[in-house]
Structures are given as structure tokens and as C-alpha cells.
C-alpha positions as CSV (number, residue, x, y, z in Angstrom):
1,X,262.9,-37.7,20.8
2,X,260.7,-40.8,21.3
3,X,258.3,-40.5,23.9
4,X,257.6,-36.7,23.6
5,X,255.4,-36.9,21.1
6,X,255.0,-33.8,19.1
7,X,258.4,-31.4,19.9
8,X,261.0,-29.0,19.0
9,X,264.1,-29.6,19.6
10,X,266.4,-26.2,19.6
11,X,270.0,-25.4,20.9
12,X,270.8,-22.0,22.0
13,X,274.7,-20.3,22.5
14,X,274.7,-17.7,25.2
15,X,276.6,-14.6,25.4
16,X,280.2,-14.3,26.6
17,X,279.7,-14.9,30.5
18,X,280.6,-11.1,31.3
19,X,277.0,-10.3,29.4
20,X,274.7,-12.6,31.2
21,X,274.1,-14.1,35.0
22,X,274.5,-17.7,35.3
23,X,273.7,-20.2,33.3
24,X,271.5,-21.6,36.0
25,X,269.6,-18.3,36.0
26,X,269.3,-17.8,32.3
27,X,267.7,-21.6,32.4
28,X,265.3,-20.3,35.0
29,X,264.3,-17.4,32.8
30,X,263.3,-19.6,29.6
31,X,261.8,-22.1,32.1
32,X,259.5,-19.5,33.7
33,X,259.2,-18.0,30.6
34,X,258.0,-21.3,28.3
35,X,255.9,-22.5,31.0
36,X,253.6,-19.9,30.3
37,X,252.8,-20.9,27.5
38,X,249.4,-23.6,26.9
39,X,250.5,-26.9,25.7
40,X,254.2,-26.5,26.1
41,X,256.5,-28.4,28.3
42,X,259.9,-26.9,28.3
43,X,262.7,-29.0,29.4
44,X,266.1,-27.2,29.0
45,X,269.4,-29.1,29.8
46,X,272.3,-26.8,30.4
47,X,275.1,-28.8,28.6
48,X,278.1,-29.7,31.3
49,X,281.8,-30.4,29.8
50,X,282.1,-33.5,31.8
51,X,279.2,-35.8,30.7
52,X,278.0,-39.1,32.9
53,X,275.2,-41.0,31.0
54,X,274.8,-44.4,31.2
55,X,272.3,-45.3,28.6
56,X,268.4,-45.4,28.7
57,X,268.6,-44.8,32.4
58,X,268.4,-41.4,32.5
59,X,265.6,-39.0,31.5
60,X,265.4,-36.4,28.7
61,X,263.1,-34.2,31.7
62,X,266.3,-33.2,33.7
63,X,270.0,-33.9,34.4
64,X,269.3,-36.3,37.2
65,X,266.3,-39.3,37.2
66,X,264.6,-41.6,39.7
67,X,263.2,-44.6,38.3
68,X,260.1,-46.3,39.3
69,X,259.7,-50.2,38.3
70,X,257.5,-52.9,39.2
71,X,255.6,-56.3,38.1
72,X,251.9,-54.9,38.1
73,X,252.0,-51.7,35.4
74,X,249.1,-50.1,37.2
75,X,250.6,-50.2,40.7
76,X,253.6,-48.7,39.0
77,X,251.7,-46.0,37.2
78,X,249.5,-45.1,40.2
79,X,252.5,-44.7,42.3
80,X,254.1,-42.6,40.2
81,X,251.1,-40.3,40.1
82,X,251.6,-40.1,43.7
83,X,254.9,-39.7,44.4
84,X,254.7,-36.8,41.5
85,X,252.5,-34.8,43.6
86,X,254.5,-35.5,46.6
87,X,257.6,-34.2,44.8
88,X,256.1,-30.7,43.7
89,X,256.0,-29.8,47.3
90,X,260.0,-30.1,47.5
91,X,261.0,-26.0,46.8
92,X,265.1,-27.5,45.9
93,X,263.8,-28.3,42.1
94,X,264.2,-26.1,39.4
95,X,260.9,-26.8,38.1
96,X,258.5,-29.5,38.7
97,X,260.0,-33.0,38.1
98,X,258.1,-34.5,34.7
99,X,258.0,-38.6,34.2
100,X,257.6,-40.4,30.8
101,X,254.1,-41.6,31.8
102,X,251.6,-40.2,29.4
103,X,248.4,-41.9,30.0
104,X,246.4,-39.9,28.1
105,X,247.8,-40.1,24.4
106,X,245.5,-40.3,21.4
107,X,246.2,-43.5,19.9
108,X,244.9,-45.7,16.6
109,X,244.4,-49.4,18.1
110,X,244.3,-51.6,15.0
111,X,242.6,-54.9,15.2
112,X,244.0,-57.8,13.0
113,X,241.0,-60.0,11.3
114,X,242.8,-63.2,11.6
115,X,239.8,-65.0,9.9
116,X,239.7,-62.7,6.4
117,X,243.5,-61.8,6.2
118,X,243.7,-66.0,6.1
119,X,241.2,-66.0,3.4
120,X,243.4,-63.3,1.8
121,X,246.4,-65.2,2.0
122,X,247.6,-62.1,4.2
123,X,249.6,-63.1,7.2
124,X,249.7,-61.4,10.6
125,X,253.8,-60.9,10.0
126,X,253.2,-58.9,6.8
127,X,250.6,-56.9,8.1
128,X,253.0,-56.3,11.1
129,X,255.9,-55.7,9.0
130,X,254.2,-53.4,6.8
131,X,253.0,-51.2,9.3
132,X,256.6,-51.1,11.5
133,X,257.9,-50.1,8.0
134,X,255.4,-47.5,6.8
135,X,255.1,-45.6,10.6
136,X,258.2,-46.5,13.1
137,X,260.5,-44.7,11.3
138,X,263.7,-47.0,12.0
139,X,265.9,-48.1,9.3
140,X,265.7,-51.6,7.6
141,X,269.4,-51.8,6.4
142,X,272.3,-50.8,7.1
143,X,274.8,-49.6,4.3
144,X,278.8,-49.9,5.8
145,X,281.0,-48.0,3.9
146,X,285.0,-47.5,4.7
147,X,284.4,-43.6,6.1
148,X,280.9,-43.9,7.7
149,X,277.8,-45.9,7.8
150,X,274.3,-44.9,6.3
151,X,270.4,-46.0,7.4
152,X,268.1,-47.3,5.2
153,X,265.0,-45.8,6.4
154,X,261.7,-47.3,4.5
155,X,258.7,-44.9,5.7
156,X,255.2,-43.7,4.3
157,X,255.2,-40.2,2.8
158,X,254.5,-37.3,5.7
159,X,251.1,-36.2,3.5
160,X,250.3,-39.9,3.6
161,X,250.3,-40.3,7.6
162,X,248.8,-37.5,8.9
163,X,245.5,-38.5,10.0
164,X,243.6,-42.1,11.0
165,X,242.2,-42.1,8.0
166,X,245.1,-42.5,5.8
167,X,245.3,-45.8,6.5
168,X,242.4,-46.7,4.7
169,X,244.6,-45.7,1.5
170,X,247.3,-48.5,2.9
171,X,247.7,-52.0,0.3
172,X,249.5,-54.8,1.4
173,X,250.5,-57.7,-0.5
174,X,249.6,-61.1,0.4
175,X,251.7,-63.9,0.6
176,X,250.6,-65.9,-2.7
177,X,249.2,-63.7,-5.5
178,X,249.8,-60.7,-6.9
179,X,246.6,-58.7,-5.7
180,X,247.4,-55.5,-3.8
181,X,245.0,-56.2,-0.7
182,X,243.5,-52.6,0.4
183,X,244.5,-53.0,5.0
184,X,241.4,-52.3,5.8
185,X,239.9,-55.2,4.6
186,X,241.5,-57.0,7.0
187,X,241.5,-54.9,9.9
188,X,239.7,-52.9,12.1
189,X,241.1,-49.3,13.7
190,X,239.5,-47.3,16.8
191,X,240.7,-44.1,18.2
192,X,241.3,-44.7,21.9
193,X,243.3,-42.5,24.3
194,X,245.9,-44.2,26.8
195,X,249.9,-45.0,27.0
196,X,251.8,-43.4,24.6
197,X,254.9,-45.8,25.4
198,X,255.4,-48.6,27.8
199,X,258.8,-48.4,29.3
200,X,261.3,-50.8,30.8
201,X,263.6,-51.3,33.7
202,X,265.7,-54.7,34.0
203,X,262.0,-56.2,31.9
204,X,260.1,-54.9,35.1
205,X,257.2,-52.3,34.0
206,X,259.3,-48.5,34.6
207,X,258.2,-44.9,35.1
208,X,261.7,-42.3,35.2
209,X,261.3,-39.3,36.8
210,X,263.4,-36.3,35.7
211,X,264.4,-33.3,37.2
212,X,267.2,-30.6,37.8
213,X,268.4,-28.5,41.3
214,X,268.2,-24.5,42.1
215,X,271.8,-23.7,42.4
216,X,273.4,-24.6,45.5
217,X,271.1,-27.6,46.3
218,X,272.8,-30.4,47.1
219,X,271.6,-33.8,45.1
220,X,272.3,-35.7,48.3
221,X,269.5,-33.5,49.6
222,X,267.5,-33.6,46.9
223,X,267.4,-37.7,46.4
224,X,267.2,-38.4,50.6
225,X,263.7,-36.5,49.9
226,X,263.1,-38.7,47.1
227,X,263.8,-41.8,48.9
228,X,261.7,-40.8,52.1
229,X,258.7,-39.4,49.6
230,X,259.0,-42.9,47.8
231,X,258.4,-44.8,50.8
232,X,255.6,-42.9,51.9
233,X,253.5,-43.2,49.0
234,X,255.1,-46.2,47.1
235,X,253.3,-49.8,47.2
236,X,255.9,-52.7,48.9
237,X,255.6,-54.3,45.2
238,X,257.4,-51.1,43.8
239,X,261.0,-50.4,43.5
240,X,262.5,-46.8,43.4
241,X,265.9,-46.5,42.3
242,X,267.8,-43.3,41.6
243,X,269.6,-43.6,37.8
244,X,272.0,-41.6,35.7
245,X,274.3,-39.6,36.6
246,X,272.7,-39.6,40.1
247,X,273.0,-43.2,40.3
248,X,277.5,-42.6,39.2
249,X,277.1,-39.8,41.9
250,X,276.0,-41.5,44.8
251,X,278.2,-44.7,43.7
252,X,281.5,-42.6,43.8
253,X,280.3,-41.2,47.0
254,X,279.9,-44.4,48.4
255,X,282.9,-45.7,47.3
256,X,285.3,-42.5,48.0
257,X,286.2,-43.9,51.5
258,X,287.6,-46.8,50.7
259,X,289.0,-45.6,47.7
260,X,290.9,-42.7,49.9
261,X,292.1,-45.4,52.4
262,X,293.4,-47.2,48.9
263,X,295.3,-44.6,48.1
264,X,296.7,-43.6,51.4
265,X,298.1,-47.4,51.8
266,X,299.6,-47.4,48.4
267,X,301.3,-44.4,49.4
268,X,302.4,-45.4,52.6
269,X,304.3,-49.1,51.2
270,X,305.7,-47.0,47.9
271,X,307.3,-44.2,50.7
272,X,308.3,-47.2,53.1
273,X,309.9,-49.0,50.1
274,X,311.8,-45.6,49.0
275,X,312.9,-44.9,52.6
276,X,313.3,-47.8,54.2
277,X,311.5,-47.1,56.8
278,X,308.2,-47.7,58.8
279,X,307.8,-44.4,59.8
280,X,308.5,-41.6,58.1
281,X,306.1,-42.8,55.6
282,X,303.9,-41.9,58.2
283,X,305.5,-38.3,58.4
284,X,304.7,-37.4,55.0
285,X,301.6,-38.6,54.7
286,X,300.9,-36.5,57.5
287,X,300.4,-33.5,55.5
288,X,297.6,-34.9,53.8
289,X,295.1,-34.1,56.7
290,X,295.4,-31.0,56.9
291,X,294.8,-30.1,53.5
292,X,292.2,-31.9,53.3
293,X,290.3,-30.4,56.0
294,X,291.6,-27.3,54.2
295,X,289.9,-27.9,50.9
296,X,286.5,-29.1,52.5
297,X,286.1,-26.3,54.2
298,X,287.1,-23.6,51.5
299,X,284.2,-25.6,50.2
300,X,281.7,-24.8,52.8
301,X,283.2,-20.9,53.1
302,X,281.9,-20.6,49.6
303,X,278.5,-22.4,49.6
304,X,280.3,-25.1,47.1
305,X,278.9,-28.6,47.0
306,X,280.7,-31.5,47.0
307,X,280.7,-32.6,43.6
308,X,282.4,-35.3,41.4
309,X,284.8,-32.0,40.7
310,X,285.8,-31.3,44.2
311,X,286.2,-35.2,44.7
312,X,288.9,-34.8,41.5
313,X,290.2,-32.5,43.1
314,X,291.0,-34.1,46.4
315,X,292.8,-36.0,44.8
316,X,294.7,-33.5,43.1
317,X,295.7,-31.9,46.3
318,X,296.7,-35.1,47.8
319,X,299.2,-35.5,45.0
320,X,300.8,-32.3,45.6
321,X,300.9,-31.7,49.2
322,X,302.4,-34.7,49.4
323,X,305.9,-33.2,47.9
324,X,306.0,-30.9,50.6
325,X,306.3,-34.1,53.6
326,X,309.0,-35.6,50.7
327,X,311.4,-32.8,50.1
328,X,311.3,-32.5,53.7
329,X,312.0,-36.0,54.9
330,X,314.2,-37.0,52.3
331,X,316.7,-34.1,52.8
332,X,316.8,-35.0,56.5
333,X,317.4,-38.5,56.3
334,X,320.3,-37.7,53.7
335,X,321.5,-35.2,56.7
336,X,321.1,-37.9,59.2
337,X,322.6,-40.8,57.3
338,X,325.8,-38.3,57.2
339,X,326.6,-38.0,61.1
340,X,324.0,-35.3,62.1
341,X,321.8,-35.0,64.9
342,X,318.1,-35.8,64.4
343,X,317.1,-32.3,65.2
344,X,319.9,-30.2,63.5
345,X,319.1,-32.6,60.2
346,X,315.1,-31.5,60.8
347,X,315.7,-28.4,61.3
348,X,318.2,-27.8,58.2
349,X,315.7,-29.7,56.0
350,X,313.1,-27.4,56.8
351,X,314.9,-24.3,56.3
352,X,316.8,-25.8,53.1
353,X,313.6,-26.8,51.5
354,X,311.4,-23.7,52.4
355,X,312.1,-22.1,48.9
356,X,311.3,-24.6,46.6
357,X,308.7,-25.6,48.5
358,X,307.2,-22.0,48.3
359,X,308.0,-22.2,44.5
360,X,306.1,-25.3,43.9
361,X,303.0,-24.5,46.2
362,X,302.7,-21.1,44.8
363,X,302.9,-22.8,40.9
364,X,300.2,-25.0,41.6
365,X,298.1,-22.1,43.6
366,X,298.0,-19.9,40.2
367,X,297.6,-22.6,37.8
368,X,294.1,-23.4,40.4
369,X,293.5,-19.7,40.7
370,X,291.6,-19.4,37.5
371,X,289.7,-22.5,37.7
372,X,288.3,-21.7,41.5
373,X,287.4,-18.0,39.6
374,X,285.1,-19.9,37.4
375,X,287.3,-18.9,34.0
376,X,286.0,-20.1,31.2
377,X,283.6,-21.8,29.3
378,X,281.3,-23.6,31.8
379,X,283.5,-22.5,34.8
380,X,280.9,-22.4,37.6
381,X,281.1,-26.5,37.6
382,X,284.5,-27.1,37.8
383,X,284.8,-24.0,40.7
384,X,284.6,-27.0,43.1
385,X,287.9,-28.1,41.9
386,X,289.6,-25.1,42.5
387,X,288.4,-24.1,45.5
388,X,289.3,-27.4,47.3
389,X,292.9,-27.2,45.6
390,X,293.4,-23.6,46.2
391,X,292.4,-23.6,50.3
392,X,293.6,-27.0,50.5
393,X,297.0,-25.6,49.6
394,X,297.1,-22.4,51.2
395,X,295.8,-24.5,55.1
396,X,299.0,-26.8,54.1
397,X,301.4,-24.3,53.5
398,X,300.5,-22.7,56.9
399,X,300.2,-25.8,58.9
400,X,302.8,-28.5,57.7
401,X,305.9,-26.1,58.0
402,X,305.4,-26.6,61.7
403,X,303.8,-29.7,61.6
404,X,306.4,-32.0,60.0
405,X,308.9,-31.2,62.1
406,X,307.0,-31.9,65.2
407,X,306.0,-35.1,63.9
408,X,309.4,-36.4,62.2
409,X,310.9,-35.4,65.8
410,X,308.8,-38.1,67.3
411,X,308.4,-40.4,65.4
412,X,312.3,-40.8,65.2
413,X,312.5,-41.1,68.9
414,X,310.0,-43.8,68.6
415,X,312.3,-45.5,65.9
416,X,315.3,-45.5,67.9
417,X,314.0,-46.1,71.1
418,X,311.3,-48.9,70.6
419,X,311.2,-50.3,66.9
420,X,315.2,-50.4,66.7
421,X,315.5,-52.6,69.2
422,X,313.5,-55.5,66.8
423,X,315.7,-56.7,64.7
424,X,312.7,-57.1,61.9
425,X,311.9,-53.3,62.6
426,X,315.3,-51.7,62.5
427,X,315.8,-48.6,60.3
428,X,318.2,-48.9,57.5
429,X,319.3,-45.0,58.7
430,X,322.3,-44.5,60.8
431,X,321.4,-43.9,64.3
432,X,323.6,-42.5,67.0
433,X,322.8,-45.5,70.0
434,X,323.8,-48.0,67.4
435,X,327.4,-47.4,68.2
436,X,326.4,-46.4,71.8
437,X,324.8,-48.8,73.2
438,X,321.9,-46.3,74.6
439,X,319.9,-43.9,73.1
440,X,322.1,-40.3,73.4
441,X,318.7,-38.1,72.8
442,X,315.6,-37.5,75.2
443,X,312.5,-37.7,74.2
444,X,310.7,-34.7,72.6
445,X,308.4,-33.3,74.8
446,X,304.9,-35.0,73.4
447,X,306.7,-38.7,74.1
448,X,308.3,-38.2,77.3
């Protein structure tokens, strides 16, 4: 890859996950195990299903990066020597985090003789070509055909560029004349050591930083020490910014509460709509809490993090906890829009939707199972998911069976007895004082 310089890179397939520990630990093997090795820096990048790049942003030194940028490239590079050593004190990292700032690269500066290469008739843009051409690697043309597309790649033979001196052997042609022009007439090379790259952030000078977690450390952890190592060591004039799939991480994160309030009131006016009501949206919706308090703390039970899996699946068990507030509600407003008493039409709803209820809960519980086991390929990342679906569902099924009840109770009392009587407010469900004149029910204990 560019910027590593000399490297091999090598893919490895593990054994069937009954034959080896985690992949976690198998990466802390090789890493332990490459390390000691002189000369070698090995990066290895356990593979995850669900991918979140975004571009040159992230680092080819570790699943998550921190980018360093700045106007002055030596504040930027002299901060990022600091706030290197600051970082191998953090015990969270699987290894050492490792930056693309190589100041110490061998390089060939070549020096243009404007003066001669004029006499030549050899212009600075052909000397620059030819050498992009003959050492860059990257393709002059690009051939489009109907099934796929192919690189034109116009490069010096390996033999030919293995050493400064093989330059010396380099002709270019000058702009008028025929006379193959030997390139070191009209330029001088030196070996000096510094950068190996110059990289950019937004056009500001950049250092990334990559690096990967132990298991169980959380990346909120990880990037707070970051950010409070960054301002200890970090120059006003330089900007630390956590990228890649850190930077989608912490996004989501920071969006999920609004996002969750989003949902809940799209919920709430596509229930109101359905039953007509201003309440008993609220009813059903009232299941949600608990299982969400259910899932998060399956979550903590098991040393899980919360992840961009578990947040899925939130959301999952939203969706079908939900159903269990519907069947209810909906059977006993049919009940009650056919004569029967708020409580008798509550308590046959419950007891007429307890089987399929138990049906549906227990399909979605078996269908999580597996996942919260860690089955399959790459199953210990999306173990988040099923652990907040599974105890998210099981704390439901305990709690709303009582709860909903409770709660519809109420809230009808509070629709007959105080919204009722605004005209704007009315329920479009029969109610008994409608033909009374006064309510014919006392209030349930919690509103009385």
C-alpha cells in the first residue's frame, strides 16, 4: 500500500471457530508474535462483515484513526511525536497506535538544471513526466471495454530501478530534435533521508493515527483519552479530529437521541391516526421502555458494548415489542366500541391475546437466540444485537402483561373524564357517560 514502503501484504482463513479462541486473541498472537521480529511492523486487520470506511480518512495501522492536521507541517509532525508517546501509556490498545509519519525515509532528491535542460531543448514538464511515468507506477490510460475496464500502466523495468544509480542509465527526449538526452546531464541527484509522504486533511498538512481495542474496551473510552492526551500535548494551531469508522461511530451516537425521539413521534401520530385517539397511542408505546431498559442491561450482564449492532438492534426490538401494546389495545377498543365496560374489555384483551402474543415473542426470541450465541461466521460482533433483542424481549414479556393494563385503565379514565369533555379532544370510541350524562366508572386507584 502506499506509504509503507517495502511490505507484504498476506490474508489468512482461520479454523472453524470450535478450533481456535477468538479472533481477537488469535490477532494478539500474530501481533505478539511478528513484533518480535527486527524491522517488521505488523498490522493485522480482523475483517468485520459490516464495513464503515469513508475514504482516505482512515488508517491502514488499525480499524479506528485520529487525525492530526495543521498549517505549519512541523508543529503538526512534532505534535504527533508527542501525543504518540502519550498514547503508548494507554493499556486499552491492542498494540501501540502507529501514524503514517515516516521522517526518516531514504530518499533520491533530484535537482532540475534549468539552465542546461534549456540549452538541451529539454523542458522541466518532460523531465517531470518522464520520471512520474518511469517510477509512480499509476496508469496513463485508461482502456473501457463493455465488461470491465483495464490500466495502462507505463513503468521502468524492476532490474532498471533498483538502486540510485540506475538513473544515470535514464534518456529523455527533448522537445525539438531527435537526440536521446542521457537525465543526468541535466540534473543532479543526492541521497537524503526525511518524509517518505506528505499527507493531507481538508489541504491542511495531516498525520492519522491508527490503532485497534483489547476486547471489551469501549471506543468511547478509548477516543475521550485521545482527546484529553491531544490537548495536553497538542499546540492551539493543531487540530485533532477522530476519522473513519470512529468518526460514523461517534456521529450515530450523537445522533441516536434524536433519532429515537423521531421514531417514537412517528409512532405515536401513525397509532393516533389508526385509533383515533390521543391516548392509547401512548399505551402502546408504553412497552417500549421497558424493553429497552431490558436490552441495555442484558448488555451490561454480559460485558457487551454498545455498538452500531446493539444500536440496530434497538431498533429491532422496538419494532416488535411494539405488537404486543397493539394486539392488546386494538382488541379492547373493538370490545369497548361493542357495549363493554372499560375493564371487562382490558381484561378480555389481555387474556384473548396472551397466546399469540407468546407465539410471536417466543418466534422472534429463537430466531435472536443464535445470533446473541455468536453463530457463525464473525458472530462475536453482531452478539450485541442479539443480546439486546433477546433480554429486551424476555423484560417485556414479564413486565407489559401487567403493565398495559394498568396503564390503558388510566389513561381511559383520563379520556372520559377530562379530554371528552373538549369537543376537539373527544374519542371517536363509544363511551358509557356519553349517553349518561356523568361518568358511570371511578377512577382507578393511581388517578383518584
Amino acid at each position: 500500500r502506499a506509504g509503507l514502503g517495502a511490505g507484504v501484504f498476506t490474508v489468512l482463513f482461520l479454523k472453524d471457530r470450535s478450533e481456535r479462541p477468538d479472533i481477537e486473541m488469535v490477532a494478539a498472537q500474530l501481533r505478539k508474535a511478528c513484533s518480535g521480529i527486527p524491522g517488521v511492523l505488523p498490522t493485522l486487520n480482523p475483517q468485520p462483515v459490516l464495513q464503515i470506511n469513508i475514504g482516505a480518512t482512515g488508517s491502514q495501522f488499525g480499524r479506528y484513526s485520529y487525525a492530526l492536521s495543521g498549517i505549519n507541517p512541523d508543529e503538526v509532525y512534532e505534535g504527533a511525536e508527542k501525543l504518540g508517546a502519550k498514547l503508548r501509556e494507554y493499556p486499552g490498545f491492542a498494540s501501540p497506535p502507529r501514524s503514517d509519519l515516516f521522517r526518516a525515509t531514504p530518499s533520491l532528491d533530484i535537482q532540475i538544471d534549468r539552465d542546461r535542460a534549456g540549452t538541451y531543448g529539454v523542458s522541466t514538464s518532460r523531465l517531470q513526466s518522464l520520471l512520474r511515468s518511469a517510477y509512480s507506477q499509476n496508469y496513463v490510460y485508461l482502456i473501457k471495454e463493455p465488461e470491465d475496464q483495464y490500466q495502462v500502466i507505463v513503468e521502468a523495468d524492476d532490474q532498471a530501478r533498483t538502486g540510485p544509480q540506475d538513473l544515470r542509465e535514464v534518456y529523455v527526449k527533448p522537445d525539438t530534435g531527435n537526440a536521446m538526452i542521457p537525465i543526468r546531464a541535466v540534473t543532479k541527484a543526492q541521497e537524503i533521508v526525511g518524509l517518505q509522504s506528505v499527507n493531507h486533511l481538508n489541504q491542511f498538512t495531516s498525520v492519522t493515527f491508527g490503532f485497534d481495542l483489547k476486547p471489551n474496551v469501549a471506543l468511547g473510552d478509548a477516543i475521550n483519552y485521545i482527546q484529553k492526551s491531544a490537548a495536553e500535548v497538542l499546540p492551539p494551531t493543531v487540530k485533532g479530529e477522530v476519522q473513519g469508522e470512529g468518526l460514523v461511530l461517534q456521529q450515530l451516537f450523537q445522533a441516536l437521541p434524536f433519532l429515537v425521539i423521531a421514531a417514537v413521534f412517528v409512532m405515536y401520530v401513525i397509532l393516533g391516526i389508526l385509533y383515533e385517539s390521543y391516548v392509547h397511542p401512548v399505551t402502546v408505546l408504553s412497552t417500549l421502555f421497558p424493553a429497552v431498559v431490558g436490552g441495555l442491561m442484558t448488555l451490561w450482564l454480559f460485558n457487551s458494548t454498545l455498538s452500531l449492532y446493539s444500536v440496530i438492534g434497538l431498533f429491532l426490538l422496538m419494532g416488535l415489542v411494539k405488537k404486543n401494546g397493539i394486539m392488546i389495545v386494538d382488541f379492547a377498543l373493538h370490545r369497548l366500541d361493542e357495549g363493554y365496560e372499560w375493564r371487562e374489555a382490558i381484561h378480555e384483551a389481555s387474556v384473548e391475546r396472551f397466546r399469540p402474543i407468546i407465539m410471536t415473542t417466543l418466534a422472534a426470541l429463537m430466531g435472536a437466540l443464535p445470533i446473541a450465541f455468536g453463530v457463525g461466521a464473525d458472530g462475536s460482533s453482531r452478539r450485541p444485537l442479539g443480546l439486546v433483542i433477546v433480554g429486551g424481549l424476555v423484560v417485556s414479556q414479564m413486565l407489559t402483561l401487567y403493565i398495559t393494563p394498568v396503564i390503558y385503565l388510566w389513561l381511559e379514565w383520563f379520556q372520559e373524564n377530562v379530554l371528552d369533555r373538549v369537543p376537539f379532544l373527544r374519542s371517536a370510541h363509544f363511551h358509557e357517560h356519553e349517553f349518561g350524562g356523568k361518568p358511570t366508572h371511578p377512577a382507578p386507584a393511581a388517578a383518584s
